[in-house]
N, C-alpha and C positions, 0 to 999 in steps of 0.2 A: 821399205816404205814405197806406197804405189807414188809414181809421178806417171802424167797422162800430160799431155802436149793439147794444148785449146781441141784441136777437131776432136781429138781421141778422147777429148772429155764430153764434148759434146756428143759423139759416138755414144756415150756409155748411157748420157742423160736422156737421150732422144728414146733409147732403148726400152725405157720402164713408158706401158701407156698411161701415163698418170694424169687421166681425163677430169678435167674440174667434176667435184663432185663423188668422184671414186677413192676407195683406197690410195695413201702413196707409204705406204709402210718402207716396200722395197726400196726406193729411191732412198728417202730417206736414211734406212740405216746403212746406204751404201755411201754417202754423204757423211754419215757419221764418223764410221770408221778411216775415211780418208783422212777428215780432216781430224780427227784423234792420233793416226799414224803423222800428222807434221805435227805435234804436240799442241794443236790448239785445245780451248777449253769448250766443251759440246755440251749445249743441253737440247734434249727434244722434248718437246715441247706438247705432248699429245689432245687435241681438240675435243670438246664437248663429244663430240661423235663417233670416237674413239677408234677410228679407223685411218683418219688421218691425223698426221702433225704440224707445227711447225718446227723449225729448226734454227736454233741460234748459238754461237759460236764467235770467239776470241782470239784471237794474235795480240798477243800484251799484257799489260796490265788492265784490267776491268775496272780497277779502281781511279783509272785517272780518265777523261773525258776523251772521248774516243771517235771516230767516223761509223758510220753504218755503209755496206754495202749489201743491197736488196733485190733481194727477186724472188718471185714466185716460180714451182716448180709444176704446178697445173696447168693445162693446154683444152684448148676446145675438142669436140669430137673430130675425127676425120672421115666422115662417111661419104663425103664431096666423090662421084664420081669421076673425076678429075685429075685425081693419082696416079701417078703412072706405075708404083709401086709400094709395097708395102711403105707407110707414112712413119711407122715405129721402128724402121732400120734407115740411117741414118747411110746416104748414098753422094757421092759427086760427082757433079757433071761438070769439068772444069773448073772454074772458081765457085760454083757454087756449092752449096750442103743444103742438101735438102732433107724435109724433114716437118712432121708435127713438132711443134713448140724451137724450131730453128732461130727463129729470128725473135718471136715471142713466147716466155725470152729466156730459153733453156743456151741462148749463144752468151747472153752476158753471166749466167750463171759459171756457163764452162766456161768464159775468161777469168773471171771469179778464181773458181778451183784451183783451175789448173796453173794459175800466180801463185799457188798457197805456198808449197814449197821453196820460190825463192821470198815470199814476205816476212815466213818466219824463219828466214836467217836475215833479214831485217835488222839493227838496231830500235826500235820503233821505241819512241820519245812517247806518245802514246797509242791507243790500242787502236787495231780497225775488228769491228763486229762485220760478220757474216750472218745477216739474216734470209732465213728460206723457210716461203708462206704457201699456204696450198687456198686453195679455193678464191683466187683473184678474179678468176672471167665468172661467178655467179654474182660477181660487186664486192669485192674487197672483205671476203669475210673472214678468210683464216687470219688473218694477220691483228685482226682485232683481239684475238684470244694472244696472241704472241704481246702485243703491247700492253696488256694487262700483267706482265711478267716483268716488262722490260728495267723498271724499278729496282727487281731483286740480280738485275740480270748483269748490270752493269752503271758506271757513273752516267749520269745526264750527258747523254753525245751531244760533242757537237754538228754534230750533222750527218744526212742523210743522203746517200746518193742511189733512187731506184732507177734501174739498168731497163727500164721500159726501150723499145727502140727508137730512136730519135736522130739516127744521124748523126751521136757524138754530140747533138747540137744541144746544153744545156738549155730546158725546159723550166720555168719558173711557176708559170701559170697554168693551172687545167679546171675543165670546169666537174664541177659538184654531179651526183645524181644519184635518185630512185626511182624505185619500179614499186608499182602499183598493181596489186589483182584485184579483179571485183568479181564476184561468184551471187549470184539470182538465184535465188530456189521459188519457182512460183508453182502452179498444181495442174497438171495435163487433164488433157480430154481430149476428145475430136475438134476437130479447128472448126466443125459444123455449130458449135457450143462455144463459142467463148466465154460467154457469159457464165459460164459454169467450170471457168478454170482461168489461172493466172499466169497469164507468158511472161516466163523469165526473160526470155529475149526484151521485150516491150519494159522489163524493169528497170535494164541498163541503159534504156537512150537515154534517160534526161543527165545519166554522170558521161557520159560520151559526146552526148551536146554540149555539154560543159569542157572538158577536155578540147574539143576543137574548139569553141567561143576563146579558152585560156590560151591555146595555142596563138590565135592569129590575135589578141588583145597583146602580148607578151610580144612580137614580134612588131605590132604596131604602135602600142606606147609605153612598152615596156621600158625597165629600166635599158640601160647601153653600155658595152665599153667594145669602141673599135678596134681594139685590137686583137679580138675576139673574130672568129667566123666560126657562125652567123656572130653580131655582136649583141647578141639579147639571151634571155632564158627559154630554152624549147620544150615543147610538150608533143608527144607523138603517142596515137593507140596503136601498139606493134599487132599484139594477138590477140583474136576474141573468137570463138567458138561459141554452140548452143544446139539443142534441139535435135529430134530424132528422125523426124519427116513433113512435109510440108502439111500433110493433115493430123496432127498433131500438133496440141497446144504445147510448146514446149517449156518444158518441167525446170531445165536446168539452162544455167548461159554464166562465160564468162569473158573478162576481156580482163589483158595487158598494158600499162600505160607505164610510160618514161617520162622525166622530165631530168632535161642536163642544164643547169645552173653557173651564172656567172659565180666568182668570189667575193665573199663576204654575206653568199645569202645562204639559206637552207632550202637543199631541194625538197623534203618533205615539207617545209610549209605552204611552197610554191604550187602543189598539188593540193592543198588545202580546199579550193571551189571544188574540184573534184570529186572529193573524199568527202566534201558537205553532201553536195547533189546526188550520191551515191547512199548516204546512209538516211535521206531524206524517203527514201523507197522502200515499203514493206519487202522483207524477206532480200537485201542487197546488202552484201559486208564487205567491206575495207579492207585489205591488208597488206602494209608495208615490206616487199618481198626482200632488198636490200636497199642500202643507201650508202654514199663518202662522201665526204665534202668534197669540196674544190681544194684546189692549192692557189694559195697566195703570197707566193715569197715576194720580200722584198728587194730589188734590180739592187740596191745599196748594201749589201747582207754582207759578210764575208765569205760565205759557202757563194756566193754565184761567182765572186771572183776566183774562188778554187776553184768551182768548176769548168771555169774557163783557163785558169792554167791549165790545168792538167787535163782539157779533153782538145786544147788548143781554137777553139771555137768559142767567142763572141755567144752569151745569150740567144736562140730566138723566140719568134713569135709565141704566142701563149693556143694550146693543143682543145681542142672539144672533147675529147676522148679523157676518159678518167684514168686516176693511177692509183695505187696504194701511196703515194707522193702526200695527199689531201691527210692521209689517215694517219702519214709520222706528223705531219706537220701540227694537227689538232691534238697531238699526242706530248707536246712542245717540245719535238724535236724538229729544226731547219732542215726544210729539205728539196731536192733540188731530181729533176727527173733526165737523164743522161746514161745513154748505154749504143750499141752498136747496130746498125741493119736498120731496114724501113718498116715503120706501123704498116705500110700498107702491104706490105706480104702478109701479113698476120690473119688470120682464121680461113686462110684460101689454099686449094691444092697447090702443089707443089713448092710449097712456103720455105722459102731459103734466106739464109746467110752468107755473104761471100766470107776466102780465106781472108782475103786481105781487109773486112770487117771486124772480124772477129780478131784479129792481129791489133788492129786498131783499141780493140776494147782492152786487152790484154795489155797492149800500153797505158793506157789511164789507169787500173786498175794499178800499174807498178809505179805510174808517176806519185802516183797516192802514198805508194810505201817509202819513197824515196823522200816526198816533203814532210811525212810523220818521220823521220828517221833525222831528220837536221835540226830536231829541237826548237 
């Protein structure tokens, strides 16, 4: 049977480029087979798309209510000029590992793993599930197809712990969000003519004037909760494009819009003025590119109290950043967002883990087997 030691798993994970959005075949059934050589119970799970899957897997009994441990095995591109080295071999400098998908979050997965071996010689009273999802950073999508299984997959867990990076510092709160395209087809000419042609670009202001009017409405009488930063619901136009040349009436135009949401609302309704003022325009469509809710645990739960035994850290503040956390939770599984290394290394060159992070994860991850294992 393979055993790999945290870095050396991480080594192995960093090694497949499993870019959100692309193939993760390989990863995957390397994943598999590991965790089928410690006798866990594996299903992959393969996505609409057919190119990628997810992956979910047992130590235990299935039939009795169990823990989730979660992560996504997708990473952003690395094309960042900024590398000082190939991003998909997995290098140290000191304490650090550096690496695409190091810290987010192929490091809480490889503490994951590479625990496998001493988990399932565990007595384990009941089960811990290893779930691994692909396509996280397009907005939480593969994991959606994974919880449509979850049902046949195993007993109603009680809880979920995603290995996002955080500091150890168990995460309760995150907020909600979608993404918005709008696409103008209007009919070119010479910009000498207008009159005889319709600019896409000029289709989208009135949903873009809307989107900023929603923005700073939302920031100024919007609802509130401080303990949120910012502590309201945002709306931002990231991308927009159009047009061929400036004497040319342009044919086609499109823009990108976000909105990230407190808990308890939907961020698609929250882009509603938006999505009005937009479909209010000849030849201007709508389309909801992805969206997860927020998470909402509650501070009284008993998963926050585990997750504060076992990561040794007090709850903190609640994160603006999304997780697959929102999408166990609306799933009605408790869940609680908790793993190793800082979000803010994440989607930037030379993006690391330290050892003594990744040790740190490695221990929660065993403290978990040793409290399912006391009955």
């Amino acid at each position: 049977m393979l055993r790999l030691d945290a870095p050396e798993m991480l080594a192995r994970l960093v090694g497949f480029p499993t870019v959100v959005g692309q193939p993760n075949g390989d990863l995957i059934a390397f994943i598999a087979e590991y965790l089928e050589g410690h006798g866990a119970r594996v299903h992959v799970l393969v996505g609409p798309e057919g190119d990628r899957s997810n992956l979910f897997a047992t130590l235990g009994d299935p039939d009795m209510p169990g823990h989730i441990l979660s992560g996504h095995v997708d990473v952003v591109p690395a094309a960042e000029p900024g590398w000082l080295a190939d991003p998909f071999t997995l290098r140290r400098d000191g304490d650090r590992l550096i690496g695409r998908g190091a810290v987010d979050m192929k490091g809480f997965v490889a503490a994951v793993l590479s625990s496998v071996p001493d988990l399932a010689r565990m007595p384990l009273q009941s089960p811990i599930h290893i779930a691994i999802s692909y396509d996280e950073e397009s907005g939480c999508r593969g994991v959606v197809h994974l919880l449509k299984h979850l049902p046949d997959l195993c007993a109603p867990p009680q809880g979920c712990f995603v290995g996002e990076p955080t500091g150890l510092v168990p995460v309760l709160r995150h907020k909600g969000k979608a993404a918005l395209r709008l696409v103008a087809q209007g009919s070119p000419g010479h910009s000498s003519r207008p009159d005889l042609g319709r600019n896409a670009i000029h289709a989208l202001v009135p949903a873009l004037a809307a989107a900023r009017h929603l923005a700073e409405d939302l920031a100024e009488t919007g609802v509130r909760d401080t303990t949120f930063a910012p502590p309201y619901h945002t709306v931002q136009i990231g991308k927009m494009g159009g047009g061929e040349a400036l004497n040319i009436i342009p044919e086609s135009a499109w823009a990108e819009i976000e909105a990230r949401v407190l808990p308890g609302s939907d961020p698609e309704e929250v882009l509603a003025p938006v999505i009005a003022a937009a479909q209010a325009e000849t030849g201007v469509t709508a389309e909801i590119l992805a969206a997860y809710p927020a998470l909402g645990q509650e501070a009284d739960h008993p998963l926050a109290d585990l997750a504060q035994a076992l990561s040794g850290n007090a709850p903190g503040a609640p994160v603006s950043f999304g997780t697959e956390a929102g999408r166990f939770q609306a799933a009605g599984v408790p869940s609680v967002v908790c793993g190793p290394g800082d979000i803010a290394r994440a989607h930037k060159p030379e993006e690391y883990i330290t050892l003594s992070e990744l040790a740190a994860g490695c221990d929660m991850v065993m403290a978990l087997g040793r409290h399912l294992s006391t009955g």
